[in-house]
C-alpha positions in Angstrom: 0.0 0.0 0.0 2.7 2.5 0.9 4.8 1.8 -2.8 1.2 2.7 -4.4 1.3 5.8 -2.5 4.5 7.0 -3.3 4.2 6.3 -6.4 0.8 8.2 -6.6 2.4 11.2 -4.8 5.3 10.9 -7.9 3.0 10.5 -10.3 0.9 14.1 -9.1 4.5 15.7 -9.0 5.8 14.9 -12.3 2.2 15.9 -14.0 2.1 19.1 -16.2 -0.7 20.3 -13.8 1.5 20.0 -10.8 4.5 21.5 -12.7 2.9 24.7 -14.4 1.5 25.4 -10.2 4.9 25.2 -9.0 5.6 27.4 -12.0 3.0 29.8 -11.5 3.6 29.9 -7.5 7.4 30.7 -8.3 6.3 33.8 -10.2 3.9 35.2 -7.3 7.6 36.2 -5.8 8.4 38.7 -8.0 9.2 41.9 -5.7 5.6 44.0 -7.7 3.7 41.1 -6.9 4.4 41.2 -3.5 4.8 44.9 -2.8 1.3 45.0 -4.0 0.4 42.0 -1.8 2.1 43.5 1.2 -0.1 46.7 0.2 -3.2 44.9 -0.1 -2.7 43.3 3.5 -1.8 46.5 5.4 -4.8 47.9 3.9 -7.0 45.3 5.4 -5.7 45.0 8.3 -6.0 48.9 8.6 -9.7 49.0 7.3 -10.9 46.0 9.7 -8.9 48.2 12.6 -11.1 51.3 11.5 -14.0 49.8 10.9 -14.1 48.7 14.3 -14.7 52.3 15.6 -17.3 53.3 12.6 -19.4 55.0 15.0 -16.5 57.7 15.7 -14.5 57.6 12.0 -15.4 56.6 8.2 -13.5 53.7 6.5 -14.5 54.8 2.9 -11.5 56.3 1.7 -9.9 52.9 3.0 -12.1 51.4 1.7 -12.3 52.6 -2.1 -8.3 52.0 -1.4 -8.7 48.6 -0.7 -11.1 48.0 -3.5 -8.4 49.4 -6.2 -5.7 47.2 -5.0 -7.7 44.1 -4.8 -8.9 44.9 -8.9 -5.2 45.5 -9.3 -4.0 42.2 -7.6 -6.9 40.0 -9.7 -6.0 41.8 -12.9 -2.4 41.2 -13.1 -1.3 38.3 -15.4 0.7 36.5 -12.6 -1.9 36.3 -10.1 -4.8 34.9 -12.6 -2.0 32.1 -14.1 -1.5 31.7 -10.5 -5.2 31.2 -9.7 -5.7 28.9 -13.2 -2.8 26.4 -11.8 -4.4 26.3 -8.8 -8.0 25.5 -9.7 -6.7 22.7 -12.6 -4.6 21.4 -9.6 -7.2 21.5 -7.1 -9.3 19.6 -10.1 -7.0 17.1 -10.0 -6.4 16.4 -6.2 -10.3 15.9 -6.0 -10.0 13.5 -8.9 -7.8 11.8 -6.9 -9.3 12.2 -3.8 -12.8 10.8 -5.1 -10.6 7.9 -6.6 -9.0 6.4 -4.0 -12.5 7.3 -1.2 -14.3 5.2 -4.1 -12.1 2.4 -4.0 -11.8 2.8 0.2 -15.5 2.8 0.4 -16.6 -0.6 -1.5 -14.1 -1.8 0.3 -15.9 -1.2 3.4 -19.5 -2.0 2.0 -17.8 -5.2 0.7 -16.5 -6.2 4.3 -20.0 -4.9 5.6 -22.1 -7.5 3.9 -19.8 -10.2 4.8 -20.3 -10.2 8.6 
């Protein structure tokens, strides 16, 4: 059981879905990607922080602020090749996943209807 595993886990690493993630993840590093990033989460973390006190202040400038940077982040090439890879990988995990439950769970109502 555990050489059908490993090679199962080999066999998701070496696939082209695998590979262009990995790919695609690599590129999310690049310093604009993650300035913005580092942008987008300060300005969350500051609109949650003001919104906290909207009786006493207004979060709409942070708010519209927020609301550019997140079209910026989903708009940028890098980010939507990154969120392609990881919806065709997560595809394939629950391909995977639905395979080897399938196979566990005849298993099971096999061993049921022997008692």
């Amino acid at each position: 059981m555990y050489k059908e595993i490993d090679e199962l886990i080999e066999a998701i690493c070496v696939d082209e879905i695998f590979q262009q993630y990995l790919q695609s993840e690599k590129k999310l590093h690049d310093e604009k990607i993650v300035l913005l990033l580092s942008r987008h989460q300060m300005l969350q973390e500051d609109y949650l922080r003001v919104k906290q006190y909207q009786n006493y202040m207004t979060s709409d400038d942070l708010k519209e602020q927020l609301k550019e940077v997140k079209k910026e982040l989903f708009e940028h090439p890098q980010i939507q090749s990154y969120y392609q890879s990881y919806y065709a990988l997560n595809d394939l995990l629950e391909k995977v996943t639905e395979i080897i439950f399938q196979g566990i769970s005849d298993e099971l109502s096999f061993h049921q209807l022997t008692l």
